[in-house]
C-alpha positions in Angstrom: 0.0 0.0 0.0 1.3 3.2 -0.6 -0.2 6.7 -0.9 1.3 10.5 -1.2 4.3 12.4 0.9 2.6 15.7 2.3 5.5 17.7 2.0 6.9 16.7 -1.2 4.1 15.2 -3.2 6.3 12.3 -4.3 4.9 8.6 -3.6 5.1 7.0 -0.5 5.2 3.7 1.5 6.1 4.7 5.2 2.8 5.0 7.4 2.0 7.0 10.1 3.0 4.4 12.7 -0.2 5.4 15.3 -3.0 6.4 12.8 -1.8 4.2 10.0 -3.7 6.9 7.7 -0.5 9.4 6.7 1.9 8.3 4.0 5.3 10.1 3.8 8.9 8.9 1.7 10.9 9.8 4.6 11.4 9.9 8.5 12.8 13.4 7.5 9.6 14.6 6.2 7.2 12.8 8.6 9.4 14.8 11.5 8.5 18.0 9.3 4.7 17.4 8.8 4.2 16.3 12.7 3.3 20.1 13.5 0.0 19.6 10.9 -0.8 15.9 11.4 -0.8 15.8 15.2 -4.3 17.5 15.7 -5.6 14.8 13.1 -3.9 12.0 14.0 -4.5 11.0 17.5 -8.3 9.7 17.5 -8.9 9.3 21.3 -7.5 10.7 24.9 -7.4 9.0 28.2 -10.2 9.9 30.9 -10.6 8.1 34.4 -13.6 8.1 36.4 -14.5 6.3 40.0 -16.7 3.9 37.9 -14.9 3.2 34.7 -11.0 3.6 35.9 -9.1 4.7 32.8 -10.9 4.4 29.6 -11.4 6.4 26.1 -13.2 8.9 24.7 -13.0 10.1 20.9 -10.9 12.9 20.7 -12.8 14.2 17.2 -15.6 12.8 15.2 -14.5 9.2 13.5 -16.5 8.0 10.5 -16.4 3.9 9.9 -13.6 2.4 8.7 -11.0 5.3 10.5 -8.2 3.9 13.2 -8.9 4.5 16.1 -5.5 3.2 17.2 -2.5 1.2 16.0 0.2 0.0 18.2 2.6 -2.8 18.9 2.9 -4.7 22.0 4.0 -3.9 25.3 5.4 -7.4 25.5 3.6 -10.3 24.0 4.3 -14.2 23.9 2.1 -17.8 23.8 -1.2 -17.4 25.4 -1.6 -18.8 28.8 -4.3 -21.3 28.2 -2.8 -22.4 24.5 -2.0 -25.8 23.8 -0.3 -25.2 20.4 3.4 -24.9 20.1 4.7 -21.5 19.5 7.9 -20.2 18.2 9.5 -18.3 20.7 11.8 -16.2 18.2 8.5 -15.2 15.9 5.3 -16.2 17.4 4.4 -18.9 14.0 2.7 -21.7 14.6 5.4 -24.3 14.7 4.5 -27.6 12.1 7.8 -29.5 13.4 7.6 -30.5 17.2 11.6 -31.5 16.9 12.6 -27.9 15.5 13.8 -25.9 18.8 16.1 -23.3 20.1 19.4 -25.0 19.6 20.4 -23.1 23.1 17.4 -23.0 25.8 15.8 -26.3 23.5 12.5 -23.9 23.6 10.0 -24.4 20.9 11.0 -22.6 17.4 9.4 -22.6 13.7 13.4 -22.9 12.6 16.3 -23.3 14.3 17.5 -19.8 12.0 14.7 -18.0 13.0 16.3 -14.1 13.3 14.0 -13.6 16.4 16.3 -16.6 18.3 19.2 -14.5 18.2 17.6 -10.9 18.3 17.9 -9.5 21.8 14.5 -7.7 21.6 12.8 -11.0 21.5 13.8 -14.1 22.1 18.1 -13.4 22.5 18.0 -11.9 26.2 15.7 -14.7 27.3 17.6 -17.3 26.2 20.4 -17.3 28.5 17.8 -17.0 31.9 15.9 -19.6 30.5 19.3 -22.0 30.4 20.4 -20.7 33.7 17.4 -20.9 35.6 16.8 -24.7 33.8 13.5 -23.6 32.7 11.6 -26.5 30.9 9.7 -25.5 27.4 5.8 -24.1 28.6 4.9 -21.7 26.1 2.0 -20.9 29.1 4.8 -19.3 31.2 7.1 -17.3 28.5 4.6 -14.1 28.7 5.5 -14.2 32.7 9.1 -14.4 32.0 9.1 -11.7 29.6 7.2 -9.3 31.9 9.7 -10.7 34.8 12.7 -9.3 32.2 11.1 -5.4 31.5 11.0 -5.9 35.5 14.7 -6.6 36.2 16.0 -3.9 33.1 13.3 -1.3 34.5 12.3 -1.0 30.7 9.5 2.3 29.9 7.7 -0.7 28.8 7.8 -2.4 32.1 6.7 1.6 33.9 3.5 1.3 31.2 2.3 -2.2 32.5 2.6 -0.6 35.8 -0.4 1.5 35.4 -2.8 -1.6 34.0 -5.4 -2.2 36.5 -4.8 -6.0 38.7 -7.0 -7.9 36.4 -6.4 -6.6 33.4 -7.0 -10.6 31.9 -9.8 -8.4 30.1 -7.3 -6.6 28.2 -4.9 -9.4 27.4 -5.8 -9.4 23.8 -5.3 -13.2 21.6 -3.6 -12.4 18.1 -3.5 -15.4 15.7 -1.3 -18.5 16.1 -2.4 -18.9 20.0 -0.5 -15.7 21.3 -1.4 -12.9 23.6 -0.2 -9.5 23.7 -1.0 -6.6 26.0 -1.2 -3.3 24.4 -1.2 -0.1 26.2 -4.2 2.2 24.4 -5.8 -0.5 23.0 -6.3 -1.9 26.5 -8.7 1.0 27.8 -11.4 0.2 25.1 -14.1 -0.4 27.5 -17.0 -2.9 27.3 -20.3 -2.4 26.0 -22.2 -5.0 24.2 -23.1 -3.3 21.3 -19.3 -2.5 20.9 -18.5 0.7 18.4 -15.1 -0.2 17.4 -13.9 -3.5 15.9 -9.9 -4.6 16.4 -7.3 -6.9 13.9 -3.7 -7.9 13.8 -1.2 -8.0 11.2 2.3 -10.3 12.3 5.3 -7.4 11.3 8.8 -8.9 10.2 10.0 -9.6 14.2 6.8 -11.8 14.5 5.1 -8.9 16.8 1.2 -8.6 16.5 0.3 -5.4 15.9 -3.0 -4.2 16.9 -4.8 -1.7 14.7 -8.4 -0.7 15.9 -11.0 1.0 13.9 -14.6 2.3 14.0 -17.6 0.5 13.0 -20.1 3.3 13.1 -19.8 7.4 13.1 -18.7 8.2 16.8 -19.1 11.5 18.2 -16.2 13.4 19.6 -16.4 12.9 23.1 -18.3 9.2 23.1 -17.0 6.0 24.5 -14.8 4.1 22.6 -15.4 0.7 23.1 -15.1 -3.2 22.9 -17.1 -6.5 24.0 -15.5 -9.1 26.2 -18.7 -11.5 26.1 -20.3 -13.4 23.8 -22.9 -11.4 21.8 -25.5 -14.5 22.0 -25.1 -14.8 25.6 -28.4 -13.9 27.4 -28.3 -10.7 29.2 -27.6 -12.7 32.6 -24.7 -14.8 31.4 -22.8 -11.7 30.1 -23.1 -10.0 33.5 -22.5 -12.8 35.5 -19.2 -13.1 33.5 -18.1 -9.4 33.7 -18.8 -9.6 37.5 -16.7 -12.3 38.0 -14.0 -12.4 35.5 -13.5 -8.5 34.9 -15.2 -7.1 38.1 -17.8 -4.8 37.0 -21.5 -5.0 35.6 -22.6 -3.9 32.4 -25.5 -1.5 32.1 -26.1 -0.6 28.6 -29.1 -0.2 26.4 -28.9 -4.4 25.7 -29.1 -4.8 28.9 -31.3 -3.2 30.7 -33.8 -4.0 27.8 -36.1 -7.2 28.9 -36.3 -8.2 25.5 -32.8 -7.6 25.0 -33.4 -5.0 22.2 -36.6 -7.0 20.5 -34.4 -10.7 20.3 -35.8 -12.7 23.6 -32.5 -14.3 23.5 -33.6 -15.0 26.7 -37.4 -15.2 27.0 -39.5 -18.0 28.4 -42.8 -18.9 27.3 -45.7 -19.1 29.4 -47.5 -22.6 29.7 -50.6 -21.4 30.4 -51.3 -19.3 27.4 -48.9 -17.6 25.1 -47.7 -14.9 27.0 -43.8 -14.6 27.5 -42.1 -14.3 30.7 -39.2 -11.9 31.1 -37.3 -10.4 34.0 -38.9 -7.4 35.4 -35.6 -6.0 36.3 -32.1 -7.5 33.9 -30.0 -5.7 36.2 -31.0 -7.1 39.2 -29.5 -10.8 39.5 -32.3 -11.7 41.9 -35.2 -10.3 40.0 -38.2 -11.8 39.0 -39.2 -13.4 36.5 -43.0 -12.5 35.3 -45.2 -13.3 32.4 -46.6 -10.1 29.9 -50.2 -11.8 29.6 -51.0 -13.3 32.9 -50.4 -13.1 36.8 -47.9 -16.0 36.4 -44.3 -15.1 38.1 -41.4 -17.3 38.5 -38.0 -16.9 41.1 -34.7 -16.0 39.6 -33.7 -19.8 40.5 -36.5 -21.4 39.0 -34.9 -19.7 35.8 -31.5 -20.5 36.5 -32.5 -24.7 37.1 -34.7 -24.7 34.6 -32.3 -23.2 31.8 -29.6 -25.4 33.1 -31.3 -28.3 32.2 -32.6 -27.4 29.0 -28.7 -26.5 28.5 -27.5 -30.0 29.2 -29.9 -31.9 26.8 -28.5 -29.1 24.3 -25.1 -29.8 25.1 -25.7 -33.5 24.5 -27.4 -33.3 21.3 -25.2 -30.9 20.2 -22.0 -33.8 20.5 -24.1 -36.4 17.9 -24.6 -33.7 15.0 -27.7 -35.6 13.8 -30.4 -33.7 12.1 -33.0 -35.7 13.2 -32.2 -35.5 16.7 -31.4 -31.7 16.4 -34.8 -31.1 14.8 -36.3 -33.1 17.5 -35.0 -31.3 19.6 -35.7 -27.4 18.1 -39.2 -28.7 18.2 -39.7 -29.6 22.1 -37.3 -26.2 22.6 -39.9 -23.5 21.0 -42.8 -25.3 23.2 -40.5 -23.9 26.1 -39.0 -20.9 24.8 -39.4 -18.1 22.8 -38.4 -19.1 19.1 -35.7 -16.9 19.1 -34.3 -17.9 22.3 -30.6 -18.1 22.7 -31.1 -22.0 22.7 -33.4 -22.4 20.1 -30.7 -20.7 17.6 -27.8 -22.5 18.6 -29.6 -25.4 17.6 -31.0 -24.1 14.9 -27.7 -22.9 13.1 -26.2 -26.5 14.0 -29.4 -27.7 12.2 -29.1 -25.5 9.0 -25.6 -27.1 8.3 -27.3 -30.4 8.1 -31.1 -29.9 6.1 -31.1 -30.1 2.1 -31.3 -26.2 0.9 -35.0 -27.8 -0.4 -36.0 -28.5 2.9 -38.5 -25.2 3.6 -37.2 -25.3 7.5 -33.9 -24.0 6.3 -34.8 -20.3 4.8 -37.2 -19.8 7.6 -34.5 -21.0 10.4 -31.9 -19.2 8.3 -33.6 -15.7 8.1 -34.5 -15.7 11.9 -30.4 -16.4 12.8 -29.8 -13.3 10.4 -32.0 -11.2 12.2 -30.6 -12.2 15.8 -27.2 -12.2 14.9 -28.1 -8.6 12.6 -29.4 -6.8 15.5 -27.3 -8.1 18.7 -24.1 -7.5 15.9 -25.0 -4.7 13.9 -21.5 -3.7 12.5 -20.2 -7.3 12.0 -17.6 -6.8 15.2 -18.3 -10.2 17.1 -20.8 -12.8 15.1 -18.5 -12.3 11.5 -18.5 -16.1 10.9 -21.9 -17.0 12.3 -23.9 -14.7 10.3 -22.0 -15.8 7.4 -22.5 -19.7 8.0 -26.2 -18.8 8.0 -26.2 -16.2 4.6 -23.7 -19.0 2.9 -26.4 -22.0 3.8 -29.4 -19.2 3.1 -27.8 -19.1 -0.6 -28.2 -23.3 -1.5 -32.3 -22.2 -0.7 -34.4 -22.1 -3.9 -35.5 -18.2 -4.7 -32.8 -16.9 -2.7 -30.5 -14.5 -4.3 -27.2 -16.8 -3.7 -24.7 -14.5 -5.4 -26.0 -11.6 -2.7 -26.0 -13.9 -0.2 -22.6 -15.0 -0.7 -21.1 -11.0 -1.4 -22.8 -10.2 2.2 -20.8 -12.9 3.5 -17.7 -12.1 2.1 -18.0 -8.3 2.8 -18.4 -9.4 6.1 -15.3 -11.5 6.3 -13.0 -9.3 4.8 -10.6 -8.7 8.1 -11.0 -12.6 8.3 -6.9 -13.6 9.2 -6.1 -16.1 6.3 -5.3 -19.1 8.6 -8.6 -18.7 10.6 -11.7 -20.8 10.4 -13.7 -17.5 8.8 -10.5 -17.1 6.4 -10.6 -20.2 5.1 -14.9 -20.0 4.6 -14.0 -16.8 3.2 -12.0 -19.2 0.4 -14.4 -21.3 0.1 -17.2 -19.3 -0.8 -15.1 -17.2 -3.4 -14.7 -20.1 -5.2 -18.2 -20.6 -5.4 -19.1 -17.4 -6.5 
């Protein structure tokens, strides 16, 4: 990519290395134009507030598709949890379990990957890792490089310093099974109908870069913000998680919406007539729950037990991936839910996968995903690949437009990373265009 130098008009390939936006030929000339580009280029400033802690706010109006942010890593290694093997030296994948550091014998993609040797990644941890007898975990390398901005009193260390105690919310999972933790990019707050959406592109070192961008006009001064949830988790699972996980409770418009904005992902139905019963209060983890058409009411646990179950014999049926048992199944759901109950879609887009595209269950099951997963993910931040499972199977449908079908997929999937499950969909369904 390449664009225009500011101050000599002659083509350029360096970016802007926070905005991404700006292209100049020189670091001469970018010095030069700072004066101009500053008041453009920095989209957000830091606020803190008894309730939020630090977080950001739009420093100027953003249209979609403008960064927000772009930034490398404070330090960044194998996720905690991952149980692929890593390359310490670039953060690849590695293929070959016998390729390894031909010094510390920790995982590497080649033994002359540049990032072994280099002492800004993998060359200063080498020697402590032979020294201290280390065995290979990928789960502990992040600790061990946080350990090492410690003991050099690095600026990078003095940043991670001001990260909130369990800032797990912020630890952020580029591809190949790594984590990173990013110093702006880390303040996005939660909200579940999220106005930003974030990607990473691997740079020559094997460092994730982290460029965030708007989904949506924001207003100068708004929240800029993330999801850490699930989008098609009912309104009490995602706050029961936040509470516990990231230590606050959300209270936006999704939430404190009953029908959780028109969707009844989490809606009971009443089996005395065919009323609905919803929580009188989402906020309140103790509320009640009460039907819209008659006096019934039921106790926050009654909910809890009775979803529970219903969970497990999804969770079961789920395993066997037969269509007659998952029909079976979507049939004695809706006699107990709301059709478009969280339940009722999850088997339903297992389902979809499996009917004929003659089958007229599949365009009606299909459309009512779509407009779940179209108003709970609006911008196409968090349910990319599930709305465009549902649009590809929509497409095999007779009467459906299948060429639109398929373009609405793949427009949605274009920030897909290659190697990812949506990536290679995203292949698939451009060769059947």
């Amino acid at each position: 990519m390449e664009g225009v130098c500011p101050i000599c008009g002659q083509r350029a390939t360096l970016r802007c290395g926070s905005c991404r936006q700006q292209f100049y030929c020189s670091k001469e000339h970018q010095k030069q134009d700072w004066h101009r580009h500053r008041s453009a280029c920095q989209a957000w400033k830091i606020c803190e507030n008894s309730e939020l802690g630090r977080h950001l706010l739009a420093s100027r109006d953003l249209n979609p598709g403008d960064v927000v942010v772009s930034e490398m890593p404070l330090v960044w290694g194998p996720a905690m949890h991952t149980d692929q093997r890593v390359c310490v030296g670039c953060g690849k994948q590695c293929t070959n379990s016998r390729m390894l550091c031909l010094n510390c014998l920790w995982p590497a993609c080649d033994s002359d990957c540049p990032g072994l040797t280099d002492k800004s990644i993998h060359g200063s941890e080498c020697s402590l890792l032979i020294k201290a007898k280390i065995v290979s975990r990928c789960d502990v390398l992040l600790v061990i490089r946080m350990f090492l901005l410690w003991r050099n009193k690095s600026k990078q260390w003095k940043s991670l310093e001001k990260l909130q105690s369990h800032e797990d919310s912020r630890e952020t999972a580029p591809p190949y099974g790594g984590a990173a933790i990013y110093e702006i990019a880390c303040l996005l707050e939660h909200s579940c109908l999220p106005n930003t959406r974030h990607s990473f592109t691997i740079d020559d070192k094997g460092r994730p870069r982290i460029t965030v961008t708007a989904v949506c006009f924001i207003p100068k001064g708004d929240h800029l913000s993330t999801m850490y949830t699930h989008a098609l988790w009912t309104t009490r699972a995602r706050r029961s998680h936040l509470l516990e996980t990231k230590y606050f409770s959300c209270h936006c418009k999704r939430c404190t919406d009953p029908t959780e904005l028109g969707t009844h992902l989490g809606t009971l139905k009443c089996p005395n007539d065919q009323g609905f019963i919803l929580p009188k209060d989402p906020l309140d983890f103790e509320s009640e729950w009460r039907c819209n058409s008659c006096p019934g009411v039921l106790t926050t646990p009654e909910v809890v037990q009775f979803i529970g179950k219903l969970e497990e014999d999804v969770d079961e049926v789920m395993r066997q991936s037969n269509m007659n048992k998952l029909a079976d199944l979507l049939s004695r759901l809706t006699t107990l839910l709301h059709t478009d109950h969280q339940q009722c879609i999850t088997v339903s887009h297992s389902l979809i996968q499996l009917l004929p595209g003659k089958d007229p269950r599949k365009p009606e099951l299909c459309k009512r995903i779509l407009q779940t997963t179209k108003t709970l993910d609006p911008y196409g931040v968090r349910l990319v690949l599930y709305t465009a499972v549902a649009l590809r199977e929509l497409s095999t449908c007779p009467g459906e437009d299948r060429r639109a079908l398929l373009s609405e997929a793949l427009s949605l999937m274009q920030y897909e990373p290659e190697d990812s499950p949506g990536g290679k969909l995203k292949v698939l369904m451009e060769s059947e265009l």
